[in-house]
DRENDO-1510 file (C-alpha; in Angstrom, 1 decimal, always signed):
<recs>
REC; n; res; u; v; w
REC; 1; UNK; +19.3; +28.7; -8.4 .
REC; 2; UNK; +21.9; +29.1; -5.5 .
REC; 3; UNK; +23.2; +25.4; -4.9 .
REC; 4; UNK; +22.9; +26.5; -0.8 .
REC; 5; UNK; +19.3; +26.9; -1.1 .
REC; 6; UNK; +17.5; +24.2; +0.8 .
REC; 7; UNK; +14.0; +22.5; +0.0 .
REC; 8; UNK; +11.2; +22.4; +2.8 .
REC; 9; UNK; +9.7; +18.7; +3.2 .
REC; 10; UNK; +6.5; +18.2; +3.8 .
REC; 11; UNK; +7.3; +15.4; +6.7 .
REC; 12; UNK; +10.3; +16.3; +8.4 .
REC; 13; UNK; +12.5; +13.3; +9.5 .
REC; 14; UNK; +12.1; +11.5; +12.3 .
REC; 15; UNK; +14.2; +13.7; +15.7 .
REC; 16; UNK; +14.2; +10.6; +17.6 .
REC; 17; UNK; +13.7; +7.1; +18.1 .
REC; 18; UNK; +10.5; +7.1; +19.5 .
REC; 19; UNK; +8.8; +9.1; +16.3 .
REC; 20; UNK; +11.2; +7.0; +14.1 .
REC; 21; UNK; +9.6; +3.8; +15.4 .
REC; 22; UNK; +5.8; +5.1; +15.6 .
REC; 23; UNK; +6.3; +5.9; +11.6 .
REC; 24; UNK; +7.4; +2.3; +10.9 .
REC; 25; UNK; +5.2; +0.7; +13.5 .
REC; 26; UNK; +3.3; -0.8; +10.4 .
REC; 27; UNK; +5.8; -2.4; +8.9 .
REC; 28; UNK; +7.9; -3.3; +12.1 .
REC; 29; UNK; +4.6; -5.5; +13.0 .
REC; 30; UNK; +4.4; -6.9; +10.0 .
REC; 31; UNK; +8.1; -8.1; +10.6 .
REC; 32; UNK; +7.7; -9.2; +13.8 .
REC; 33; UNK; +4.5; -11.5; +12.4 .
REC; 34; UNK; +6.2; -12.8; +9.3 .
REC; 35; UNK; +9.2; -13.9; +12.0 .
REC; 36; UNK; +6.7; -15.3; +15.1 .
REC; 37; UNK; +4.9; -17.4; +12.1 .
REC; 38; UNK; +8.3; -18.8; +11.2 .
REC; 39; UNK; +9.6; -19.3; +14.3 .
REC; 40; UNK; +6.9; -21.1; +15.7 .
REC; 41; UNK; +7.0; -23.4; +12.8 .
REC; 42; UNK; +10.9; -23.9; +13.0 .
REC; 43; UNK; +10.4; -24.4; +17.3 .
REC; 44; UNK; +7.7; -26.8; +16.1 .
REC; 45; UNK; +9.1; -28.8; +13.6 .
REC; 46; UNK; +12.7; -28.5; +15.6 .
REC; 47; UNK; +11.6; -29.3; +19.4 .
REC; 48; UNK; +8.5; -29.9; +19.4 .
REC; 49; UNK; +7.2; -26.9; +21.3 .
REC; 50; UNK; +3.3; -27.6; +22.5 .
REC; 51; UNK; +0.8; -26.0; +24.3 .
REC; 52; UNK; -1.4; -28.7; +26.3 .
REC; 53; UNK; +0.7; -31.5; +24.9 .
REC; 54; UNK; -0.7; -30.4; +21.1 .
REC; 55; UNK; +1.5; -28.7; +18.7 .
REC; 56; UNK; +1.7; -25.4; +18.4 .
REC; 57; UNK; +1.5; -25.0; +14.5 .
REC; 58; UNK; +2.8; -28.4; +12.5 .
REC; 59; UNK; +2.4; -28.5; +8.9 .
REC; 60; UNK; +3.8; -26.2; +6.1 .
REC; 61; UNK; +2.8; -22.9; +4.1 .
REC; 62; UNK; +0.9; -25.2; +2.1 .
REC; 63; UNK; -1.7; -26.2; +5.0 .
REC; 64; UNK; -0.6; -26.2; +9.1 .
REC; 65; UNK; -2.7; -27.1; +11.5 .
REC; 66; UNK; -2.7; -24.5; +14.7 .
REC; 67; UNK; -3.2; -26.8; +17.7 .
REC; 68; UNK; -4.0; -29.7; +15.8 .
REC; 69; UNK; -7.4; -27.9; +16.4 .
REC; 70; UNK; -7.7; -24.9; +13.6 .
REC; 71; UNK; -7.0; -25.7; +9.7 .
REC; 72; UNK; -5.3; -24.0; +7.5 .
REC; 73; UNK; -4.5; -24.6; +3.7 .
REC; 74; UNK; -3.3; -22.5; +0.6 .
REC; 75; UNK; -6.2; -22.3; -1.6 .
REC; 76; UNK; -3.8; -22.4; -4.7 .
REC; 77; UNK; -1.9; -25.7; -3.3 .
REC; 78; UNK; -5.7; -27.3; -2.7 .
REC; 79; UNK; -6.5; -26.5; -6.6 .
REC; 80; UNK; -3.1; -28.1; -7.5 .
REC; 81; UNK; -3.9; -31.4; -5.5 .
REC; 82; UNK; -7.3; -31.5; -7.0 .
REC; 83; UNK; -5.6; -31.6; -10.8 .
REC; 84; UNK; -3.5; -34.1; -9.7 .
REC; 85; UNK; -6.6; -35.7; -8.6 .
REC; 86; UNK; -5.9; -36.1; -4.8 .
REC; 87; UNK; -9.4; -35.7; -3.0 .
REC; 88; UNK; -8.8; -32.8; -0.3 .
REC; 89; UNK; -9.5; -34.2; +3.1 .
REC; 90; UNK; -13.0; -32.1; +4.9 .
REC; 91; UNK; -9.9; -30.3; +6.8 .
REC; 92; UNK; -8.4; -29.1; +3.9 .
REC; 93; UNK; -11.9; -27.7; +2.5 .
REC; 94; UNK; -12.2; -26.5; +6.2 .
REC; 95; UNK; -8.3; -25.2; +5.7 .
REC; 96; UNK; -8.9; -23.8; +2.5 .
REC; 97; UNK; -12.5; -22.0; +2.8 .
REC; 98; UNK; -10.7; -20.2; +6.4 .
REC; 99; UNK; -8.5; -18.4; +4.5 .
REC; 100; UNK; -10.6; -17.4; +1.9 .
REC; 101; UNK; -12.8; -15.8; +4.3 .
REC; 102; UNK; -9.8; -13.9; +6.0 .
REC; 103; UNK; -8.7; -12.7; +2.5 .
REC; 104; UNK; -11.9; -11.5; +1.6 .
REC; 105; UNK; -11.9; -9.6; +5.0 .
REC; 106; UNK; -8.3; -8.7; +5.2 .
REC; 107; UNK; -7.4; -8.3; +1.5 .
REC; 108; UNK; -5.7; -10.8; -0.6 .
REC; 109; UNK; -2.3; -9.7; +0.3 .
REC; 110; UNK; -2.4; -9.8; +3.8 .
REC; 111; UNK; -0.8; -13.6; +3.3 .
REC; 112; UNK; +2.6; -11.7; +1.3 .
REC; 113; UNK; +2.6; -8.7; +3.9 .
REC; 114; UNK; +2.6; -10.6; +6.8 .
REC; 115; UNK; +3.3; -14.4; +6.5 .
REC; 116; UNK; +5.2; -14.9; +3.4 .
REC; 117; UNK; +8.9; -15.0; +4.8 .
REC; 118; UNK; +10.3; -13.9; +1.0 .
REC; 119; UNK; +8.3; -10.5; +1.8 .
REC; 120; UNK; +11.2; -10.0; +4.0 .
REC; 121; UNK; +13.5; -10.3; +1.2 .
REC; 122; UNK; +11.5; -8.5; -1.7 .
REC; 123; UNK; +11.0; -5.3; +0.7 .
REC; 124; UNK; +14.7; -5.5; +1.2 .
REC; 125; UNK; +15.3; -5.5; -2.9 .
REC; 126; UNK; +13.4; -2.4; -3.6 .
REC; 127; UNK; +14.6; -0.4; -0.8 .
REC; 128; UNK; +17.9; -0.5; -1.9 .
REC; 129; UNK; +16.6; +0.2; -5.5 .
REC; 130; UNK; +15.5; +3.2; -3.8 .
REC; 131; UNK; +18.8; +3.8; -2.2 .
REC; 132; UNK; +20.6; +3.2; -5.3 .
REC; 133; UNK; +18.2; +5.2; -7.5 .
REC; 134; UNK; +17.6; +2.2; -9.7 .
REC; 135; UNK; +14.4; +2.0; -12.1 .
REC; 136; UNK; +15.1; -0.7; -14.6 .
REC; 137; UNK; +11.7; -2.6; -15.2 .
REC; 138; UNK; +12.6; -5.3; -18.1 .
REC; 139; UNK; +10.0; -7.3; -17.8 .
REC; 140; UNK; +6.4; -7.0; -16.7 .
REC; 141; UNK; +3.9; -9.9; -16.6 .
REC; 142; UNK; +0.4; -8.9; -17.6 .
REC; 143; UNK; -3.1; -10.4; -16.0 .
REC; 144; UNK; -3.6; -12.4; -19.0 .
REC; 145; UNK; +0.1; -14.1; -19.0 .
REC; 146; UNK; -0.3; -14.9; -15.2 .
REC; 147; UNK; -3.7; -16.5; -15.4 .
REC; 148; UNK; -2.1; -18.7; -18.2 .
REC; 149; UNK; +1.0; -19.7; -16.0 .
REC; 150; UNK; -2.1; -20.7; -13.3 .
REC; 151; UNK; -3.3; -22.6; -16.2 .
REC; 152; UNK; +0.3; -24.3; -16.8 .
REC; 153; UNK; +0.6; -24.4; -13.3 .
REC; 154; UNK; -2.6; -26.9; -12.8 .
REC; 155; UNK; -1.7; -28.7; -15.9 .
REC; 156; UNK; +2.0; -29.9; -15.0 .
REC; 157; UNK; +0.2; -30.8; -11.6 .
REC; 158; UNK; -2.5; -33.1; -13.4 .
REC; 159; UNK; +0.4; -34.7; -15.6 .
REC; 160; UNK; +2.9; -35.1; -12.7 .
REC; 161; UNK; +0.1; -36.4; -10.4 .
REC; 162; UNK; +1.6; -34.3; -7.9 .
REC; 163; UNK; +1.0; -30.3; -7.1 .
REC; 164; UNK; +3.6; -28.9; -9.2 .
REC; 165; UNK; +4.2; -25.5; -7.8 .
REC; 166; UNK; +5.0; -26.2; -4.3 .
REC; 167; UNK; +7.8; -27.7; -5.7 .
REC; 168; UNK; +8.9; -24.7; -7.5 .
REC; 169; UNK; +8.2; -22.1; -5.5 .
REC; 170; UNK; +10.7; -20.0; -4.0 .
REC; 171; UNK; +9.1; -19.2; -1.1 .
REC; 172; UNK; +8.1; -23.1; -0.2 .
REC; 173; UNK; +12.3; -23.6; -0.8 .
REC; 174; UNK; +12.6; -21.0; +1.4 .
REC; 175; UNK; +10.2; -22.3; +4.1 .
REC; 176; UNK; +11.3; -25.7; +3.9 .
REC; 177; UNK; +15.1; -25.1; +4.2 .
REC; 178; UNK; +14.8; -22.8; +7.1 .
REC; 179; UNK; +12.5; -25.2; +8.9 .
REC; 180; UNK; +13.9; -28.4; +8.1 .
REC; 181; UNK; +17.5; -27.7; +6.1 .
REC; 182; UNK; +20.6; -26.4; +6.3 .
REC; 183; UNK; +19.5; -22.6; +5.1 .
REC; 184; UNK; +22.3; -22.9; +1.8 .
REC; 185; UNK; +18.6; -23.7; -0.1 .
REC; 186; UNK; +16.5; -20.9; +1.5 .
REC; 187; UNK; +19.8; -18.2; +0.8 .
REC; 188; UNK; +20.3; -19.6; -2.9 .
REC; 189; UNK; +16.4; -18.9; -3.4 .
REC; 190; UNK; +16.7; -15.2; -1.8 .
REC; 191; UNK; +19.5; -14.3; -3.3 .
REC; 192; UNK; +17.8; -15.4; -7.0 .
REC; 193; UNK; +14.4; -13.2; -5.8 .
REC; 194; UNK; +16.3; -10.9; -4.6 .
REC; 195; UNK; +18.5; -10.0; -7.4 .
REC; 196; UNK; +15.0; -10.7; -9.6 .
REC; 197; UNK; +13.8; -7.7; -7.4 .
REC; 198; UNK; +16.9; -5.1; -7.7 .
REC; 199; UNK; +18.2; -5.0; -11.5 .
REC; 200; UNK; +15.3; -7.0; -13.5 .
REC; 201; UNK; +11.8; -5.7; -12.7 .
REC; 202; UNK; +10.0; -3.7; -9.9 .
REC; 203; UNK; +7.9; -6.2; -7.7 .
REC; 204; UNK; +8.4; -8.5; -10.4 .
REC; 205; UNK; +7.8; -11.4; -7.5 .
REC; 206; UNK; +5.2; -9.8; -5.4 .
REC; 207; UNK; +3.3; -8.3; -9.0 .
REC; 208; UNK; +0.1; -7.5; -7.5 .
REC; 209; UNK; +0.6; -5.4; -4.3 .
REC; 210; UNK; +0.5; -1.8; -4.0 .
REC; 211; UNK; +2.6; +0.3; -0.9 .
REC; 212; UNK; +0.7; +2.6; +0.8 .
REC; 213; UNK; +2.1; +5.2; -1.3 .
REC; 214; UNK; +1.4; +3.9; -4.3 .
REC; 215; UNK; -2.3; +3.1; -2.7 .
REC; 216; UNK; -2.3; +7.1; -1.9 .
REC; 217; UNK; -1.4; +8.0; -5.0 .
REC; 218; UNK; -4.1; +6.0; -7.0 .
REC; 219; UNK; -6.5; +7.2; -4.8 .
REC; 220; UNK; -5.7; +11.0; -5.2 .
REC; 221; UNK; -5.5; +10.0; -8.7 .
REC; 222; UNK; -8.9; +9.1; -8.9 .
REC; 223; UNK; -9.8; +12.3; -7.0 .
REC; 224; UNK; -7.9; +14.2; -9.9 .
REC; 225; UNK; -9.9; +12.3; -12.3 .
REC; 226; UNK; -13.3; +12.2; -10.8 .
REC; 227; UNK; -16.1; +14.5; -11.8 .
REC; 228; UNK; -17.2; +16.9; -9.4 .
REC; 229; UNK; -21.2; +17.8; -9.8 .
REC; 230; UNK; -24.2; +18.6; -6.9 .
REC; 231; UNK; -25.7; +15.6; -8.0 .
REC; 232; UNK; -26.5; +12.0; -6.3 .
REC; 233; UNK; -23.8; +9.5; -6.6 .
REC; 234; UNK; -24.2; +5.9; -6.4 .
REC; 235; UNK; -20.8; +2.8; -5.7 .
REC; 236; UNK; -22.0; +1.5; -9.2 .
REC; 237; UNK; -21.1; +5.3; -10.4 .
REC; 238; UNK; -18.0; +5.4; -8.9 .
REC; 239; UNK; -17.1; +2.1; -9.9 .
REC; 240; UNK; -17.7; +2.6; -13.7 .
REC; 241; UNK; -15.8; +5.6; -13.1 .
REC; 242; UNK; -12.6; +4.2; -12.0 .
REC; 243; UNK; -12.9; +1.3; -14.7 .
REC; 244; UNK; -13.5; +4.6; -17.8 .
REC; 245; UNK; -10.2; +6.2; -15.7 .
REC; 246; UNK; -8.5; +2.2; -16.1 .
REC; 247; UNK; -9.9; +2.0; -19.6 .
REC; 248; UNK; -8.4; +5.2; -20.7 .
REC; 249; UNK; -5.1; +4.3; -19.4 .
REC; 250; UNK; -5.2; +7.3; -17.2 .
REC; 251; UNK; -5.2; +4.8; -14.5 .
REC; 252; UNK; -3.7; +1.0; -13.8 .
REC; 253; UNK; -5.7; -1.9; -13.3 .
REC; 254; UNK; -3.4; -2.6; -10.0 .
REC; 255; UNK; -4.2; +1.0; -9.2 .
REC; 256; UNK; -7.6; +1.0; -10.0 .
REC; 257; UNK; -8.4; -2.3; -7.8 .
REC; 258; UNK; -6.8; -0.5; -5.1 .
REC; 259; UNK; -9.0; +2.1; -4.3 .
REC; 260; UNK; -12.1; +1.1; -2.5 .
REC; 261; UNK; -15.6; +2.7; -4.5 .
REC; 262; UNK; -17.2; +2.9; -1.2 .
REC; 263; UNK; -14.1; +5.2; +0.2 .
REC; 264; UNK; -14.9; +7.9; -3.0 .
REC; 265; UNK; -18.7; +7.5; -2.4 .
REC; 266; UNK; -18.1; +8.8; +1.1 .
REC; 267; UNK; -16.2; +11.8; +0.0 .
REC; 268; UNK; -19.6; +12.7; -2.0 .
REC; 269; UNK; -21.5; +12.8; +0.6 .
REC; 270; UNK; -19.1; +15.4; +2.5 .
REC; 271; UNK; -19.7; +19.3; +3.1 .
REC; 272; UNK; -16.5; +20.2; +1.4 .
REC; 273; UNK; -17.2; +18.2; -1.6 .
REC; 274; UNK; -20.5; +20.2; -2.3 .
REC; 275; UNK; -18.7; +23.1; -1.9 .
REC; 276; UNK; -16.1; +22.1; -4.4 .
REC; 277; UNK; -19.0; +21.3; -6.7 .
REC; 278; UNK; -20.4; +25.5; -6.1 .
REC; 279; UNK; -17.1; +26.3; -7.2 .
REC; 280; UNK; -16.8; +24.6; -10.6 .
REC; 281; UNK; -20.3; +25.7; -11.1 .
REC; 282; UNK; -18.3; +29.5; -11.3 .
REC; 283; UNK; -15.3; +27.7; -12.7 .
REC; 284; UNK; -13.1; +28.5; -9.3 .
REC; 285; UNK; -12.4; +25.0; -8.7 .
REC; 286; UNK; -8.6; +24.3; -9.3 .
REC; 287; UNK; -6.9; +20.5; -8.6 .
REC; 288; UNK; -3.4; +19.6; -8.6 .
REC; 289; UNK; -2.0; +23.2; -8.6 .
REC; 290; UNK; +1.9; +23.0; -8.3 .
REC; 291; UNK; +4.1; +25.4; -7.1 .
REC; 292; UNK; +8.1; +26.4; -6.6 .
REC; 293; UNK; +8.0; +29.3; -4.6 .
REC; 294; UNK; +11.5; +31.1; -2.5 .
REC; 295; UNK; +10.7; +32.6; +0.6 .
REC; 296; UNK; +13.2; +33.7; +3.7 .
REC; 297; UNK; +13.3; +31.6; +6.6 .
REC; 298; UNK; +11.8; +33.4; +9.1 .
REC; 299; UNK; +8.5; +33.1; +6.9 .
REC; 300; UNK; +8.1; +29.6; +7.3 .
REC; 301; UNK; +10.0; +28.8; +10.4 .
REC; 302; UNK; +9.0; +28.9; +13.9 .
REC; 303; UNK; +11.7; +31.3; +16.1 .
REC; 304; UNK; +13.6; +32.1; +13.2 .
REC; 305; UNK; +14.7; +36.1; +12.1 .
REC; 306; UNK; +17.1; +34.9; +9.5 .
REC; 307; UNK; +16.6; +36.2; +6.1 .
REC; 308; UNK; +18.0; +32.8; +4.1 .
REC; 309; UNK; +16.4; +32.0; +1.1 .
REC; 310; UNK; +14.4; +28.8; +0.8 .
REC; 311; UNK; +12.8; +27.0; -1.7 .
REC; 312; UNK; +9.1; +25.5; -1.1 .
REC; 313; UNK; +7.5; +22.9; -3.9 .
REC; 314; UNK; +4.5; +21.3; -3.9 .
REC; 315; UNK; +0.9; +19.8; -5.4 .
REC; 316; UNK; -1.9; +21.5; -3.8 .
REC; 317; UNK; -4.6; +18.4; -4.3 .
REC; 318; UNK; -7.8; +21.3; -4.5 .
REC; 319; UNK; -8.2; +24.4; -4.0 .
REC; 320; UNK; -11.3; +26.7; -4.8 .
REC; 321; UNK; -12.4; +30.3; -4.4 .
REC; 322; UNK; -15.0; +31.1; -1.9 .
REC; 323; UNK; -16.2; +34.7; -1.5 .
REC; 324; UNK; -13.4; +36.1; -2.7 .
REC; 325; UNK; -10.8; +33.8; -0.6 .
REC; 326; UNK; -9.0; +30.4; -1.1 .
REC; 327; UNK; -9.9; +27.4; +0.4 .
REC; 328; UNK; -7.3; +24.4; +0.5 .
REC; 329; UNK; -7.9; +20.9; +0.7 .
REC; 330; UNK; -5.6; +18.5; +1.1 .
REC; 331; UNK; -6.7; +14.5; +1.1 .
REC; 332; UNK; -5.0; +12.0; +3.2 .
REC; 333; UNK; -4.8; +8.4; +3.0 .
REC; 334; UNK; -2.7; +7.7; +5.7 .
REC; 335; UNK; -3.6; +4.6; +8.9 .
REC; 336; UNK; -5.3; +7.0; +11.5 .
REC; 337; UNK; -7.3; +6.7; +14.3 .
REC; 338; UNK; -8.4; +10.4; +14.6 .
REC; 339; UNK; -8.0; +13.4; +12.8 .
REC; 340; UNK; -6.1; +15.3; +15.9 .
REC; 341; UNK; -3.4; +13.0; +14.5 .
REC; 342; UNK; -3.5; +14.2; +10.8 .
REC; 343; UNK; -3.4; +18.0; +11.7 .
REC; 344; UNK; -0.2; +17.1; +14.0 .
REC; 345; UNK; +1.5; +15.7; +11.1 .
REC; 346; UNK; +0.9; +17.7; +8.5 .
REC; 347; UNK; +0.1; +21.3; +9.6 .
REC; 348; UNK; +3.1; +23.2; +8.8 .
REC; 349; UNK; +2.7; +21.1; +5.3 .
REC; 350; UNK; -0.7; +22.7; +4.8 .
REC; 351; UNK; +1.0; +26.2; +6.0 .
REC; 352; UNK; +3.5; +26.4; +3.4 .
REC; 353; UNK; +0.4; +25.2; +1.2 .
REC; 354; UNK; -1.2; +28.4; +2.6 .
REC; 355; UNK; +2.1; +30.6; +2.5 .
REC; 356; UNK; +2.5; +29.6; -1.5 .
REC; 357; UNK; -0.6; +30.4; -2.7 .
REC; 358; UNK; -1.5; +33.8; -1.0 .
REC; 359; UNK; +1.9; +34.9; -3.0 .
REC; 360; UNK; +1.7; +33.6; -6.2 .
REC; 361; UNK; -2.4; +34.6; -6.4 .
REC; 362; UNK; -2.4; +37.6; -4.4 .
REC; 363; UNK; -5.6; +36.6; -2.9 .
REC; 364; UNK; -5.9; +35.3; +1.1 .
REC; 365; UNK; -6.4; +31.5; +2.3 .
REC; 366; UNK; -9.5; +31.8; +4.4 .
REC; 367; UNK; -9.8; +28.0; +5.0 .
REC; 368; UNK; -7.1; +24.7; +5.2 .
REC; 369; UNK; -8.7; +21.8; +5.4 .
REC; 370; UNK; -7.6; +17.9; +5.6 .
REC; 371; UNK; -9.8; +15.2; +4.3 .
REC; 372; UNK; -9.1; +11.3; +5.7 .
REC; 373; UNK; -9.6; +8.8; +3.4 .
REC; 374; UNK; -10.0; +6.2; +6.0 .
REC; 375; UNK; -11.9; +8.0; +8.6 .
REC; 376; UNK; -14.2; +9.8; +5.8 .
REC; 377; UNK; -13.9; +13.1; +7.2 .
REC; 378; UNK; -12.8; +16.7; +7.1 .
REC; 379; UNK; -11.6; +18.8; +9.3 .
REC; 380; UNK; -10.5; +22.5; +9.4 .
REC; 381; UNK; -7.1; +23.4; +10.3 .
</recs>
């Protein structure tokens, strides 16, 4: 292959600021939380910043207080105190059962994402595994060995009288020397996460949570996996599904609990799927079709008459013959608001899709469509 051949992305990088900042507007909020949260503990710990002569969040990680008015307290740290046997206080059940509730609306992770200040710090890790092109993953903690650390956790905190973890925990160090030390304590305990996190084990601190690319691939996993039939499905279907796809080890447990049953259900209920399901009826339904194709320039770019050679790859997630034609679909799980938004970004993605497959099959593309995950519908390109 000539070395001067260049590869199409699918997602062009950012051309200015503005789109650079609208891609990372996720995780730039979550910053921006994760650093109001501390500073507001740090102002109120430091100079006693109030609103209406109460303070404005007092406490710790462990259970704060917002106004002296609203509760909040670590679920973990309110198990701990009760093996030590120190009665919780009807604020810290009050505390406690608040952010239950917000992690069974929010997800369990939304604590990590945006509160947890050593979020800052793991994120920071694996991007520059990325950079460096590192992959060593020495050690891996199953489910079963975690639960029995929780187990070993309550169990010093019952002998010690006293709740064991907090005392431990990196991110508590980290918390209470930013707040209330010198920071030598909080930069000895991200430094040892930290280098944890970039030559030990991928998200070896943060085990449990998924990026949302990771979270799109499980789900177009799923989709790969996933029978496709005209008949009625049910989220009790689609649930024993994904655990056969777990079981099998064709999918992870972490991968598996991040798709949502009721987001695959949806897709069954959709025009396209039926149509998918007419296909494999005729066996004309093809899924995750790759391809390595050289084309000139001009073929793929706008206002170009140059002749250069150029390499497109891809995975083509479905496609399926329909009276004598191709149709492509493509599913997306990305944070949308509309579908106008999906077509902007990945259009000339979907074109190349197009481009490919008319020349390797001979046959025409009559149809491109994109399927949102999160909105739970299709639309025609």
């Amino acid at each position: 292959m000539n070395p001067d051949n260049k590869t199409v992305r699918h997602l062009e990088p950012a051309k200015t600021l503005g789109e650079r900042i609208r891609r990372m507007r996720f995780t730039l909020a979550r910053r921006a939380s994760q650093l109001v949260v501390l500073g507001l503990f740090f102002g109120t710990a430091r100079w006693g910043w109030e609103i209406g002569g109460k303070p404005i969040l007092s406490g710790d990680l462990s259970a704060s207080r917002i106004l002296e008015t609203l509760p909040l307290a670590d679920p973990l740290a309110l198990l701990e105190r009760l093996a030590a046997g120190v009665m919780p206080s009807a604020a810290a059940l009050t505390g406690a059962a608040i952010v239950l509730a917000l992690y069974g609306a929010l997800g369990a992770r939304i604590f990590c994402g945006w509160v947890c200040p050593m979020n800052i710090v793991v994120d920071a890790a694996q991007w520059l595994r990325r950079k460096l092109g590192l992959s060593a993953d020495l050690v891996r903690l199953s489910r079963k060995t975690r639960y029995v650390v929780l187990a070993g956790v309550l169990l010093a905190s019952a002998t010690t009288g006293s709740a064991a973890f907090e005392f431990l925990s990196p991110q508590a160090m980290l918390w209470r020397d930013l707040v209330w030390g010198t920071g030598l304590s909080a930069l000895t305990s991200a430094l040892a996460v930290f280098a944890i996190e970039l030559v030990l084990m991928r998200d070896g601190w943060c085990s449990d949570r998924i990026y949302g690319a990771e979270r799109g691939t499980a789900y177009h996993r799923v989709f790969e996996l996933m029978d496709i039939e005209n008949k009625e499905y049910s989220k009790d279907i689609i649930t024993n599904m994904i655990q056969a796809q777990i079981d099998s080890k064709l999918l992870t447990k972490i991968q598996g609990e991040a798709v949502n049953p009721y987001d695959i259900l949806k897709f069954t209920k959709t025009k396209v799927f039926e149509r998918m399901a007419k296909a494999k009826e005729s066996n004309q339904l093809y899924r995750e079709r790759q391809f390595l194709l050289g084309v000139q320039a001009k073929e793929i770019k706008e206002h170009s008459n140059s002749d250069e050679l150029m390499i497109i790859q891809g995975i083509i997630d479905v496609c399926f013959i329909e009276d004598d034609r191709y149709v492509i679909l493509d599913y997306k799980t990305d944070n949308v608001d509309s579908m106008d938004e999906l077509k902007h970004r990945y259009k000339k993605q979907l074109e190349c899709y197009k481009l490919a497959l008319e020349k390797i099959t001979g046959k025409k593309v009559s149809e491109m469509i994109i399927y949102s995950v999160k909105l739970g519908e299709e639309m025609a390109i």
